[in-house]
N, C-alpha and C positions, 0 to 999 in steps of 0.2 A: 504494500500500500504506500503510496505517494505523500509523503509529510503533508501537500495542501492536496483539499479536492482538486481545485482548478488554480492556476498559475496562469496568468494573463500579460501578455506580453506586452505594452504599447512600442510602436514602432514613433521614435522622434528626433530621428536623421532632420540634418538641417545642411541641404548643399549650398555651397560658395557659388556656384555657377549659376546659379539663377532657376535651374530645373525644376523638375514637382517634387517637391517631397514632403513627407508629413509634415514635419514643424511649421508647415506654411499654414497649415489648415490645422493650428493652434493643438498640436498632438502635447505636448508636453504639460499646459493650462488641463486640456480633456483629464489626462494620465494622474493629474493631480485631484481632480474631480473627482474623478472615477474612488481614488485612494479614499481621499475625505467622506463620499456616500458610502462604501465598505464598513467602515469603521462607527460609521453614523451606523449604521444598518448590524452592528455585530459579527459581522459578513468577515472579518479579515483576520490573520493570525493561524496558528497551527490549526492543520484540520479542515483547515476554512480554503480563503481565496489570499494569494498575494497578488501584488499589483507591481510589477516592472518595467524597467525603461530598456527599450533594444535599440541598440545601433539599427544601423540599415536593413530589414526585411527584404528587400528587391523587389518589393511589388509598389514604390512608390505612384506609379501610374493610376494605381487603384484606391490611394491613399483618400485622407488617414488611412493608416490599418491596425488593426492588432491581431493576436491572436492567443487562443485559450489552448491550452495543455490540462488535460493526455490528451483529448480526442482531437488535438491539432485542427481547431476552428474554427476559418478568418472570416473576419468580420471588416467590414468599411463601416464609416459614420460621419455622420455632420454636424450633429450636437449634442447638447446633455441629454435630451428627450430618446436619441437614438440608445447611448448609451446605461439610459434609467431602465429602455428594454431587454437590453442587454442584462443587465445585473437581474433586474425581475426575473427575466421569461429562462434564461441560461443559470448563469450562475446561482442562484435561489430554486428555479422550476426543473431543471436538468432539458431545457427543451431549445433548439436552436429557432434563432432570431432568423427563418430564411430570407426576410428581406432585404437583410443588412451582410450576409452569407456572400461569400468570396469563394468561390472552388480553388484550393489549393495549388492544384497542376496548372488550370487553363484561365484563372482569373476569372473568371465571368461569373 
């Protein structure tokens, strides 16, 4: 058994070049969000859910992104509201958010 249920990646690359990448579309602000509702919520700690910061993911094109460990489960978003479904419906319900659902291999 895995120290936390789910382990949640946020992806908050910030390129120099001008490119897409998360940090543009406030991943780090989200990532921080996300921590503070966890913990508001009881949600966070052994057992529970951690909240991380990842370098570069490679799917900035699709960005934000994050993604949830074990069941390796990307998700895009665009605000606290996507994210609040996030934490409800997944992380709390066991049940994937397919709206917000990234396929791992082919992006779409």
């Amino acid at each position: 058994m895995s120290f936390y249920q789910y382990h949640v990646f946020f992806c908050t690359n910030q390129r120099d070049n001008g490119e897409q990448c998360c940090e543009q579309c406030h991943a780090t602000e989200i990532r921080a969000y996300t921590k503070a509702r966890l913990k508001q919520l009881g949600l966070s700690g052994a057992g529970k859910v951690r909240i991380n910061t990842a370098g570069c993911l490679g799917r900035c094109e699709l960005g934000p992104v994050l993604v949830v460990y074990p069941e390796a489960i990307w998700y895009t978003y665009v605000d606290r509201e996507d994210i609040d479904e996030i934490i409800e419906q997944h992380l709390q319900g066991g049940q994937i958010v397919k709206r917000l659902l990234i396929d791992a291999d082919t992006g779409i």
